[in-house]
N, C-alpha and C positions, 0 to 999 in steps of 0.2 A: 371532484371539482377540477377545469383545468383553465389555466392561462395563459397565454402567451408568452413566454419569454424576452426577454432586451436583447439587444444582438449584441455580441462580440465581433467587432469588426478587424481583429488584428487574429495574430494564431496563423495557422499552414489548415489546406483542404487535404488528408491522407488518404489514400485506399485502406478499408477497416481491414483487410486481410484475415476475416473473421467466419469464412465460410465452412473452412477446413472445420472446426469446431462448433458453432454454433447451435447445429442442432444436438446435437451429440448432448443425452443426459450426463450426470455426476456418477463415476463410477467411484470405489471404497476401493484404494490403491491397500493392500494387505501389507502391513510394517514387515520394514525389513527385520534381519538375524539381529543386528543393533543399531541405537540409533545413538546419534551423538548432537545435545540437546544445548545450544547457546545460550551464554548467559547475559551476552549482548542485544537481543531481540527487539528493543525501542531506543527511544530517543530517549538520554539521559544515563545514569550511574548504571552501571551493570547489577544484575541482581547476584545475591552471593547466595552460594551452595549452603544447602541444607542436610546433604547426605553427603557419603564417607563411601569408596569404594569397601564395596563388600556390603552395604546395607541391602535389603527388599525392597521392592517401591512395587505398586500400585500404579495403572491407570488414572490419570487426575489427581495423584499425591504431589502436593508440594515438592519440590527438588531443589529451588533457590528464591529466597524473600526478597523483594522490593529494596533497596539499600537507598534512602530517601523521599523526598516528595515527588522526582522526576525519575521513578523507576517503576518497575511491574513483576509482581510474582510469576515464577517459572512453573509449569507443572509438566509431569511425566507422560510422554504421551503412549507409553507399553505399561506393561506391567515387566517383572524381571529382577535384576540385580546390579547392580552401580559394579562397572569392570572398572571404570579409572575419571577423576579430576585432571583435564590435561589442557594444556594451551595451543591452539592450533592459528594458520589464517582463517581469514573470514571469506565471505564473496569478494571483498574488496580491496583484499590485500593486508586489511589489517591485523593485529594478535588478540583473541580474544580466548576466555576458557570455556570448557563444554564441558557438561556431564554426559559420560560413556555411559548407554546402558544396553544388557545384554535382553532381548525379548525371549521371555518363556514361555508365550505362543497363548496363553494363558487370560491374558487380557483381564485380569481383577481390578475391580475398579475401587477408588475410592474418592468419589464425587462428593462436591459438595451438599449439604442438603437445600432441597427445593423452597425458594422463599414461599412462604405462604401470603402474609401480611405486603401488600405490594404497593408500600407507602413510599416516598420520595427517597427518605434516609435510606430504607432497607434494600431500595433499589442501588442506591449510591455507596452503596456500603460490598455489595456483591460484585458491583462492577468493577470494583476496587481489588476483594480478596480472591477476585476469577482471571486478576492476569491480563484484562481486554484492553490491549489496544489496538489504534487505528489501524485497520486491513484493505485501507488504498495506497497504501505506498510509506506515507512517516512512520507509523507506528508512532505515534507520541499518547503515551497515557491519558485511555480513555475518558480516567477517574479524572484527571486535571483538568481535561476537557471541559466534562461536563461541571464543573464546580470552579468557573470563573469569576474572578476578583470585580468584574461589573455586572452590572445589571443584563439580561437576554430576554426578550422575548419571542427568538423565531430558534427554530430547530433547521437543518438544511440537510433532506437526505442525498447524499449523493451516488445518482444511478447511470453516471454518464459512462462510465467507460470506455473514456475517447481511445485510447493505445489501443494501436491494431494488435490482432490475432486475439488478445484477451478476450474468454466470454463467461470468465467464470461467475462474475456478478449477473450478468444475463438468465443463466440456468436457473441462480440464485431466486432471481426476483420470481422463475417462473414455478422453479418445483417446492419452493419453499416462500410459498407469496404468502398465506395466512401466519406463521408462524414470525416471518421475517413485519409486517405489519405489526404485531403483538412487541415485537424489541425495537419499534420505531416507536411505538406509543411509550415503551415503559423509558425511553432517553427522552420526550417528552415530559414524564413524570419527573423524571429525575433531574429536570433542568426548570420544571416551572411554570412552562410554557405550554401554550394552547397553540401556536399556530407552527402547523407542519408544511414546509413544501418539500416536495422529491424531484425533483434535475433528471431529469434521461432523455438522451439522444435520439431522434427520431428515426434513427434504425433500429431502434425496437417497439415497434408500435403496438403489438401484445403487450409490454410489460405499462406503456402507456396509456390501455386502456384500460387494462384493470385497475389501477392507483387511480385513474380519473371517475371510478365510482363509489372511491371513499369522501363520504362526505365530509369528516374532519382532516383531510390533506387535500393541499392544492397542489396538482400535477402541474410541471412546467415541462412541456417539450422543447428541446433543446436543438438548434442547429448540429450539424455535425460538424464539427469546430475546433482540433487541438488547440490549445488544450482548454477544453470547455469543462473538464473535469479542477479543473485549480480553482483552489478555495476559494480565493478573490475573486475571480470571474464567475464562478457557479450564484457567488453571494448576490453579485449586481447581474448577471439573469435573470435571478430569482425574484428579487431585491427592488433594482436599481440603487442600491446602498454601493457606496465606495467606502474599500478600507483603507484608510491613508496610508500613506508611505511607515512603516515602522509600528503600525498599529497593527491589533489581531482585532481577528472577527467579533470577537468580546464585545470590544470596541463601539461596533455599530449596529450591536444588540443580538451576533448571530452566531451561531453554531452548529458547525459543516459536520456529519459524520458520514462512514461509506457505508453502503448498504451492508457488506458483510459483516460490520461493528454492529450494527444493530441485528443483525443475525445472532452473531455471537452473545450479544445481551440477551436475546430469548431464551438462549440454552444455559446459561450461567443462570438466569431465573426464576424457569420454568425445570428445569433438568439437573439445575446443582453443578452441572459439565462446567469446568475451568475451559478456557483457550490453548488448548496445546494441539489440533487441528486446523486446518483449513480448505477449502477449496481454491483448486489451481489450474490453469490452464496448462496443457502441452501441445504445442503446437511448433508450427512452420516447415519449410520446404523440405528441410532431411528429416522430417519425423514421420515416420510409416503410417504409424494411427494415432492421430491426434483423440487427444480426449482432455474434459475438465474431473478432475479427481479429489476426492477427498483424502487428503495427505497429511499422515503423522508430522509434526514439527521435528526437526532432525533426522529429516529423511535426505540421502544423498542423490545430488541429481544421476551420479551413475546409474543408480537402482531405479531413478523415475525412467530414463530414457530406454535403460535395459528392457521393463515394461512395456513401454510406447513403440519400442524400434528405433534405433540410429542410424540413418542411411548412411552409406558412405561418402557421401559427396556433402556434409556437415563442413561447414567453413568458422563457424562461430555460434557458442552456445550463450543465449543471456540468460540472467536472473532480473525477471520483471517483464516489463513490455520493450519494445524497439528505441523508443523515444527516452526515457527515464530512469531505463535500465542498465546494468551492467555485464560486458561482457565477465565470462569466468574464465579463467587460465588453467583452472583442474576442474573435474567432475564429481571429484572427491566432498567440493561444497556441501553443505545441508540447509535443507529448508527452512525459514524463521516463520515466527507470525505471520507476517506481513509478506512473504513471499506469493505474489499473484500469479507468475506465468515461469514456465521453464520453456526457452525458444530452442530451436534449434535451427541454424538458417543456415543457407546455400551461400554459394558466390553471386550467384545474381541476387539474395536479398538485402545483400551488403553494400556501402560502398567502401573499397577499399585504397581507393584513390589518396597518394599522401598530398599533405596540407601543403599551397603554395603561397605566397606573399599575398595580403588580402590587395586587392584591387579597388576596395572603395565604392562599390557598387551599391550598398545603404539597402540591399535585400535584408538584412538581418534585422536592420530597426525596421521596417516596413513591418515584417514579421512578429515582432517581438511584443509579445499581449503587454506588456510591463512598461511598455512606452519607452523602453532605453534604448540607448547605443553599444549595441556588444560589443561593435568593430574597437570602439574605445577600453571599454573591461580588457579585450583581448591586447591591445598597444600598451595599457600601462601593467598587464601581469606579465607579458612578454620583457617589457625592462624592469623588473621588479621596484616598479614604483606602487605599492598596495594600498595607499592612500591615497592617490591619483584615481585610481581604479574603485577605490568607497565615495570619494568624494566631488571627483569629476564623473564616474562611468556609472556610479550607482549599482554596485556589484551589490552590495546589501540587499537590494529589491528585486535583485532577480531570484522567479524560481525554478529556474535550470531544468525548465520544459524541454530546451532542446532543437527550439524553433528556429534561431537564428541558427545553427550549426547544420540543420535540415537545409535549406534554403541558400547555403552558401556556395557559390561556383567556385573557391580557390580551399572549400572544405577544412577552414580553420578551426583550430581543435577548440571552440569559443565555451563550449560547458567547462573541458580540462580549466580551462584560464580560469575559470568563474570558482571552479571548486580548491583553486588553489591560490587565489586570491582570499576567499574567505578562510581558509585554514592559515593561512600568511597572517589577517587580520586578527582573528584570535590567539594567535599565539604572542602578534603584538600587546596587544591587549592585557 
């Protein structure tokens, strides 16, 4: 079944920069010598170590448990020996700990076992003790997700993949469309509900017609629209449901996940497999052969791009897509869950242009799906007024798409502000 979509009338028109990679199937990137396994990996309390340097572990062995209701089990993505507990940075500059482990080429696995009974609880119970969360970008526990404080009756898959070069959810829906159907239905199950829509961008109009001949989802083709993949906008495309200011999708009965979540729920169900892989994209201008890969969890981007090729004319590597993403300052990083794409880009895919006095020109609100004024987030984080900036700019409701800092000619650093306004706020708080 398909229907028309609502229009998003705000957001930036991008070039997908999706050529380099899209046809290109999923190749199995071989784990490196060792891998060094975050315990940072979602949104919420770090999970804490369950192994001791010097222990064995297993493929899909637990490594660190859940440390509250806003966290997620770790699991091993080699098999091998725990070399050390140690604290390193993150992609983003922050201190987080990892478990080292050495690969003994071995690959033993110790998966969970395969639900049989594939009743609501049993599904909600696995998606809990397999580690799964969100694989479009938050990471925030799946389990939490699905098991909201109100009422739901719609499911919302999301197959947009508006950020250019990314296409690993693309391949996803193509080489893995029956299995990835089977973990849309059973987060279906597991939330209650009967009515499915799936969001995808009508630059891919194979993955759109095959969804448009299930008869229990309603396909919604999607303009090509940054950021048409955010939750809020995807809900009222889908929808015409608005989340209000401060509310979650709960709210007004809905619940967003990414198509590779529900991937990952087919193989935690059907397979026993925990989440300690992914599919990723490698792409852009200084990468020799772009490919989408299936990549151990605490794989180093050195070792991705050693793979792929690193030209020399490399200007800046991100973690993630262009728009949402973070540049890295070492290569040394490792891959999380939630890790989508490793870039590597040129000086012409940059701009590298510094920030000059804003000029006033109101391209950033014209731009800005969220209906604000970033010019203003950015004047009161720049004088450290932070409650000028919640209160008059509405820095709360931004979700740091990146739109307004796209589109700005004096190139003000307007996400920096946003992201340093809300860390200012919470610490008030």
């Amino acid at each position: 079944m398909q229907i028309k979509g609502n229009l998003l009338r705000h957001g930036v028109a991008l070039a997908d920069k999706k050529t380099a990679s899209r046809d290109l199937p999923v190749e199995v990137l071989p784990a490196p010598d060792a891998v060094a396994v975050c315990m940072s990996q979602h949104i919420g309390k770090p999970a804490q170590p369950v192994v001791q340097p010097g222990d064995a572990v297993a493929q899909g062995q637990l490594i660190a448990r859940a440390d509250g209701p806003v966290s997620a089990n770790i699991f091993s993505p080699v098999s091998g020996t725990v070399k050390a507990l140690e604290t390193r940075r993150d992609d983003r500059g922050a201190s987080a700990q990892y478990v080292v482990i050495e690969n003994d080429g071995q690959y033993t696995r110790a998966f969970l076992p395969p639900v049989t009974e594939k009743t609501k609880e049993n599904i909600l119970s696995r998606i809990r003790e397999a580690g799964i969360v969100g694989l479009g970008g938050a990471a925030f526990p799946t389990y939490v997700k699905v098991t909201p404080k109100t009422p739901v009756d719609t499911l919302i898959i999301n197959g947009a993949e508006c950020e250019p070069y990314l296409t690993c959810d693309y391949r996803l829906m193509l080489e893995k469309y029956a299995e990835l159907l089977r973990g849309i239905r059973y987060l279906a199950t597991a939330l209650g509900v009967e009515k499915i829509y799936v969001g995808i961008e009508k630059n891919k109009p194979d993955c759109i017609e095959r969804f448009s001949a299930e008869e229990d989802v309603i396909t919604v083709p999607l303009r090509e629209r940054y950021p048409m993949g955010s939750e809020k906008h995807l809900i009222y495309s889908c929808t015409k449901r608005k989340v209000p200011c401060g509310k979650l999708p709960a709210d007004v009965g809905c619940v967003v996940q990414n198509v590779a979540t529900a991937y990952a729920v087919y193989e935690a169900v059907e397979l026993g497999k925990p989440l300690f892989e992914r599919v990723l994209t490698v792409s852009g201008g200084a990468v020799k052969d772009p490919k989408n890969l299936l990549v151990p969890n605490g794989t180093s981007f050195a070792y991705i791009l050693d793979r792929c090729g690193l030209e020399e004319n490399c200007a800046m590597v991100v973690d993630g897509g262009p728009m949402m993403g973070v540049a890295v300052s070492d290569l040394n990083v490792v891959t999380k869950k939630a890790t989508s794409g490793v870039l590597a880009l040129t000086r012409k895919e940059i701009d590298g242009r510094l920030p000059t006095p804003c000029i006033s020109c109101g391209r950033c609100a014209r731009a800005c799906p969220m209906h604000l004024m970033p010019m203003d987030i950015d004047f009161y984080t720049q004088n450290e007024d932070y409650e000028g900036a919640r209160d008059r700019g509405g820095v709360l409701n931004c979700i740091e798409c990146g739109s307004c800092a796209y589109v700005c000619p004096a190139k003000r650093p307007i996400v920096q502000s946003v992201r340093t306004a809300k860390a200012k706020l919470r610490e008030l708080k």
